[in-house]
C-alpha positions in Angstrom: -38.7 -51.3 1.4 -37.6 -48.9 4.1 -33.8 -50.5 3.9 -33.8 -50.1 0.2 -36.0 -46.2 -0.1 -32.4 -45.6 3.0 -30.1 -47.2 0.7 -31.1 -44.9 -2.6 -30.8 -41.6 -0.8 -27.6 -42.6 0.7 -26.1 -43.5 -3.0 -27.8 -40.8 -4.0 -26.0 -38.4 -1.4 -22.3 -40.0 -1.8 -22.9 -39.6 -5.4 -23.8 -35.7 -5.2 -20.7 -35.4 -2.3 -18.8 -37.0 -5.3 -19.6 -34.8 -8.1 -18.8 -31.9 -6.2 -15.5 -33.1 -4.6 -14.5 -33.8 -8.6 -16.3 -30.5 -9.7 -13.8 -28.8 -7.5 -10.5 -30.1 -8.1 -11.5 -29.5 -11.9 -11.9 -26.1 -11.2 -9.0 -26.1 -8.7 -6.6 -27.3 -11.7 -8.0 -24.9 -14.6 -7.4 -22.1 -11.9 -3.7 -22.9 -11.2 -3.5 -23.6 -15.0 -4.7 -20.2 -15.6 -2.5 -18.1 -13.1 0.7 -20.5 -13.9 0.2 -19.3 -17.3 -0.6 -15.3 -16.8 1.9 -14.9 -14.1 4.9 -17.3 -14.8 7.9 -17.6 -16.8 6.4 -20.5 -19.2 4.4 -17.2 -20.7 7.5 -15.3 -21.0 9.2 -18.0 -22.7 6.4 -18.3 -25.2 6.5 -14.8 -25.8 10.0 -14.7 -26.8 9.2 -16.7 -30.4 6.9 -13.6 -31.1 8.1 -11.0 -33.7 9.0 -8.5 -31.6 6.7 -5.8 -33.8 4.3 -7.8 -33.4 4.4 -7.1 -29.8 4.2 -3.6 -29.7 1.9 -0.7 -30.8 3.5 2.0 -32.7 2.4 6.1 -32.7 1.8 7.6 -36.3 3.6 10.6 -34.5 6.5 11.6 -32.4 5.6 14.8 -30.4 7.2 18.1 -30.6 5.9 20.3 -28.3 4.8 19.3 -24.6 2.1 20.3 -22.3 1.4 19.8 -18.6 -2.5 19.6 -17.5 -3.4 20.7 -13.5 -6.2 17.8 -14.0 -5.2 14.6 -15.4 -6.9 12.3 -17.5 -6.8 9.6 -15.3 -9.4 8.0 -13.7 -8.8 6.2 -10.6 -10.5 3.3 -9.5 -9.4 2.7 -6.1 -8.6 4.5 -3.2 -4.9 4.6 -1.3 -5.4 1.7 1.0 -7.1 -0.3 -1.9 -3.9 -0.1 -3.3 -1.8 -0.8 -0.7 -3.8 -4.1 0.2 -2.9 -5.2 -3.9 0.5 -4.0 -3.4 1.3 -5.9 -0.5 1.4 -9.6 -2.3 4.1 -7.8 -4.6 5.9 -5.8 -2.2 8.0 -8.6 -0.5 11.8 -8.1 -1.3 11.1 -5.0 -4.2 12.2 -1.3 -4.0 8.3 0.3 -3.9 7.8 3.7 -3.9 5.0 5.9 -4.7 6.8 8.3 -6.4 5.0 11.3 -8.5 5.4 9.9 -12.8 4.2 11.7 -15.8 1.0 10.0 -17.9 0.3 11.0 -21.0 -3.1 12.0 -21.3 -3.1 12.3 -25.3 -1.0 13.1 -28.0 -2.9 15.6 -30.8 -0.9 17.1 -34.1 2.8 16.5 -32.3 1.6 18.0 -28.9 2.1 15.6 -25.9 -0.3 16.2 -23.1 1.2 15.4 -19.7 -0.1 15.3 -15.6 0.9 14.0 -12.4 0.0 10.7 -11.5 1.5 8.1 -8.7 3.6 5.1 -9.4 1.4 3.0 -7.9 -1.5 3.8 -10.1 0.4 2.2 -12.5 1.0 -0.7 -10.3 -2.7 -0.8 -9.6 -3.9 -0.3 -13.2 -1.9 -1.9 -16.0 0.3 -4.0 -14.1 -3.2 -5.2 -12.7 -4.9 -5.6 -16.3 -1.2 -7.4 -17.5 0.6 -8.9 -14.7 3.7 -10.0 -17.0 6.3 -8.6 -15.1 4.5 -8.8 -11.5 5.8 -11.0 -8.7 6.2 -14.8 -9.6 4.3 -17.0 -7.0 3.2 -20.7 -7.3 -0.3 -21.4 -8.4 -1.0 -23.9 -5.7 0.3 -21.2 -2.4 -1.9 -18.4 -4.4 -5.1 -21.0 -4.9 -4.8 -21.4 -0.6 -4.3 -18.4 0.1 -7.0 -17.1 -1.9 -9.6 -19.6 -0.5 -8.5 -19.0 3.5 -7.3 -15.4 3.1 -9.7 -12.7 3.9 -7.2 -10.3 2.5 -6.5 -12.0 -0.4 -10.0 -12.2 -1.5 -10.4 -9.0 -1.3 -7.5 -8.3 -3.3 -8.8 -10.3 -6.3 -12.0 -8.4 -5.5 -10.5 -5.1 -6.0 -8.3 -6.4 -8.8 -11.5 -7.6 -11.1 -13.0 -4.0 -10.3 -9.9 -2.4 -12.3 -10.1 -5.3 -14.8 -14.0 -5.1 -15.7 -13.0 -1.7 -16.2 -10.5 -1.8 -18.7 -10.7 -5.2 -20.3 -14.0 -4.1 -22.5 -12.2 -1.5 -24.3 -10.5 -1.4 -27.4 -6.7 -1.8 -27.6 -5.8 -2.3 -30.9 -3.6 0.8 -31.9 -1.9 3.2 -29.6 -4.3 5.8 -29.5 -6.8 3.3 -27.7 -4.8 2.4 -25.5 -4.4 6.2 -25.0 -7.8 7.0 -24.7 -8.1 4.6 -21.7 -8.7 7.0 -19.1 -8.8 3.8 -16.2 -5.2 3.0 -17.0 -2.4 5.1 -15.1 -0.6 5.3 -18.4 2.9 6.2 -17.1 5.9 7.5 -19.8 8.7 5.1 -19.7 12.1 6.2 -21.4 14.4 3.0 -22.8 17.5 3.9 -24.5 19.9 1.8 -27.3 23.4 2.5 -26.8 26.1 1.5 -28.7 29.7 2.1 -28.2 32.8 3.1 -31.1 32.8 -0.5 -32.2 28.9 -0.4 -32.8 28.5 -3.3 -30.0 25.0 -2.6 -28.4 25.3 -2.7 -24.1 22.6 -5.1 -23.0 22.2 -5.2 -19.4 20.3 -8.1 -16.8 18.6 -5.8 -14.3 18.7 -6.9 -10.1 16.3 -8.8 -8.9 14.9 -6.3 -6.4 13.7 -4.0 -9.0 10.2 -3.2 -8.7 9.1 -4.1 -12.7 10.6 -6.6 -14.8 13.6 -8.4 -11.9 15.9 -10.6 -13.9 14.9 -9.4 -16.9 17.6 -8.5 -19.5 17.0 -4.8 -20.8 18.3 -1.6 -23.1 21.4 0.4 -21.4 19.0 1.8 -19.2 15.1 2.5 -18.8 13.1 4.7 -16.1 9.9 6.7 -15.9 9.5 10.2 -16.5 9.2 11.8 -13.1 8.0 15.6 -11.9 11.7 16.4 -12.2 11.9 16.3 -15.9 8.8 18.6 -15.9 10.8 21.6 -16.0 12.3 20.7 -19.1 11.5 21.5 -23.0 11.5 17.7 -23.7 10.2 15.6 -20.9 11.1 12.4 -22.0 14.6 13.2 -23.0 15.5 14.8 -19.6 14.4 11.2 -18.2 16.3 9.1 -20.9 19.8 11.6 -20.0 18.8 11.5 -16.2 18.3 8.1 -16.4 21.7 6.9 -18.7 24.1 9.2 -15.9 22.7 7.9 -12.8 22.5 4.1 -13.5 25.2 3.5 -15.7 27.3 7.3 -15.2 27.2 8.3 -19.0 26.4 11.2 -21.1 25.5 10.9 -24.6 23.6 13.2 -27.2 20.7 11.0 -27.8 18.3 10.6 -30.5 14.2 10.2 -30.2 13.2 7.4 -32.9 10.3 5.9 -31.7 7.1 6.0 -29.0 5.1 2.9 -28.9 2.9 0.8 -26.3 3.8 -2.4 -24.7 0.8 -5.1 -25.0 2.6 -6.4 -22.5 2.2 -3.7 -19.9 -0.2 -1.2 -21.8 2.7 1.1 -21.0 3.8 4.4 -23.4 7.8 4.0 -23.9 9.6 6.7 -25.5 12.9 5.2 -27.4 15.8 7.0 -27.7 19.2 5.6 -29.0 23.3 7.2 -28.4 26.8 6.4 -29.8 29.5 6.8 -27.9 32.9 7.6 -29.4 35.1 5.0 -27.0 34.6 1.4 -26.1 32.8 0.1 -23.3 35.4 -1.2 -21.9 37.2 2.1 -21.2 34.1 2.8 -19.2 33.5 0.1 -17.5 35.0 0.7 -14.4 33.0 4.3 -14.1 29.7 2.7 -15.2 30.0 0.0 -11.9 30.2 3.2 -9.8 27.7 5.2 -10.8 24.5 6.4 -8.0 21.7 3.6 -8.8 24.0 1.0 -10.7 23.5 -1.7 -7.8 19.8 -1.0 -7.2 18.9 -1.4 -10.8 21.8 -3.4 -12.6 23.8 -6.8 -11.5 25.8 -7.6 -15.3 26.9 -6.2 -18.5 27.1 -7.2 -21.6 28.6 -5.8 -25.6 26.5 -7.4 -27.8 27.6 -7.1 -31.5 25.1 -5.8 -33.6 24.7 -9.2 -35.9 24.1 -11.2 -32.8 21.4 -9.2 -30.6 18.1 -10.9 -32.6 19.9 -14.4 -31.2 20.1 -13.0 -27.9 17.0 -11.5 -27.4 14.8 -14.5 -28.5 16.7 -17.0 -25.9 16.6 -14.9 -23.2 13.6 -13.1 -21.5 13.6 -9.0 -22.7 10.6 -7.0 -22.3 8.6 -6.2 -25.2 9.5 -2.6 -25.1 13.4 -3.9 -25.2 12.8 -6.6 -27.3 11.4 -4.2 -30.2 14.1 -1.3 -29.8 17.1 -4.0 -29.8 15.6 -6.5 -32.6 12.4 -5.1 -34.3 13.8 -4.7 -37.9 14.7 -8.2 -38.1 13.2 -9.2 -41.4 12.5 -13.2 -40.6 12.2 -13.8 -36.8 11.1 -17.5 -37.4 14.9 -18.4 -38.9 16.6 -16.4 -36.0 18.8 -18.5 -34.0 19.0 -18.3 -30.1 22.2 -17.6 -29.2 24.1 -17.7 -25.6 24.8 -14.1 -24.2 27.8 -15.4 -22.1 30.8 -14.8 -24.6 29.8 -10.9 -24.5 30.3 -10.1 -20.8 32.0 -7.4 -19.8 34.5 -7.3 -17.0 
């Protein structure tokens, strides 16, 4: 009676060690599942079948005057060396710096309001909330290190804090995402340009770029800084500052658009040039201009009937994707096409 009352709870016991050894490699695989898919290029590729203005959020306006607020808007969430403990599973082999960028607080009858923030209150905020275009590391190396690191665990800790935060509110037009006073909400500037034979520069940015390495982009892109401040239009100081020191050009530009990333949660002013020679003629200059090697490794002239193919086979940001391809009519018949025959050199 004694043997068999012995032999129950023992079956009993290897049964419960059982369930829980099962219990948590189930949860082990729907975790890696889960960060494979938010953090890894098998969610880029799936993006890239989207419409691309179905990726975006659009402003009813465009502003006209600007404003600069002492105070922002922005609430922050963690302090400097809670940041720095997020950043440093990012930083490994990127340019970081913590440079002063413009937010835009809110944007009321054409009037832009603007304030200081830090770049990595962006990192810390939306790259946080939407990790897109953050640092690709295998589920299984993140899954151990988050069960045996101290550090890490405390760095998904302080991650959730910013995400409770934000995740409740609404973001379904551009003024909520506006309104979100937890995000960092930096101004990005992304600009078209096409050349005399109305070919449309695409460039594949380096890989030690802070925010979207690899990635193929716009002529150039760049966040408005303190510098452009001092201007009458903040965003179009950035977009000309931007164009002349990664790809040495100036160009009259033209504002058509501000939207919001759901990718990033990030405002992007869109601006768009002509230039009256080829690219070819420039080619040479553009290779030597100040940040060309820290922000660009190839070229390419895309003609204008061919970009839609381009951008849905290879992987654009959703800010790019829209400015280079958003009018196309029926992006379920588009074609991918290889980028290759377009290269400039």
């Amino acid at each position: 009676m004694i043997a068999d009352l012995l032999r129950e709870i023992l079956t009993s016991t290897m049964s419960g060690v059982l369930t829980v050894i099962v219990t948590s490699l189930l949860v082990a695989m729907v975790y890696a599942l889960y960060f494979e898919m938010q953090r890894s290029k098998f969610m880029k590729d799936i993006r890239r079948f989207k419409t691309p203005a179905k990726r975006i959020l659009c402003s009813e306006e465009l502003p006209h005057t600007f404003s600069v607020s002492e105070k922002s808007a922005f609430v922050p969430l963690l302090n400097e060396q809670e940041q720095k403990i997020i950043l440093e599973q990012d930083a490994k082999g990127k340019n970081l710096f913590n440079g002063k960028a413009v937010r835009l607080d809110s944007l009321i009858d054409g009037e832009a309001v603007l304030s200081e923030v830090g770049f990595f209150d962006f990192m810390t905020t939306n790259l946080v909330v939407k990790p897109n275009s953050r640092t690709k590391k295998s589920a299984f190396s993140n899954l151990y290190a988050a069960i045996f690191s101290d550090q890490i665990r405390y760095a998904s800790k302080l991650e959730h804090r910013v995400k409770a935060a934000v995740l409740g509110q609404s973001k379904k037009t551009f003024d909520d995402v506006l309104a979100i006073r937890e995000l960092a909400n930096i101004v990005t500037v992304s600009v078209l340009l096409q050349d005399s034979t109305g070919r449309i520069l695409v460039v594949k940015r380096g890989n030690k770029v802070a925010i979207s390495s690899g990635n193929f982009a716009t002529a150039c892109a760049g966040s408005v800084d303190d510098r452009d401040l001092a201007n009458d239009n903040p965003f179009l100081s950035c977009a000309q500052r931007e164009l002349q020191e990664e790809l040495g050009i100036k160009c009259d530009l033209k504002f058509d658009n501000l939207i919001i990333s759901k990718q990033k949660l990030q405002p992007a002013a869109l601006f768009s040039g002509r230039l009256d020679c080829t690219f070819e003629s420039l080619y040479q200059d553009m290779l030597k201009a100040p940040d060309f090697k820290e922000e660009n490794s190839t070229l390419f002239a895309v003609p204008d009937n061919k970009i839609s193919g381009i951008v849905k086979k290879y992987q654009f940001t959703d800010v790019a994707a829209f400015q280079l391809a958003g009018r196309t009519k029926s992006w379920f018949t588009v074609i991918p096409q290889s980028i290759a025959p377009y290269k400039l050199s």
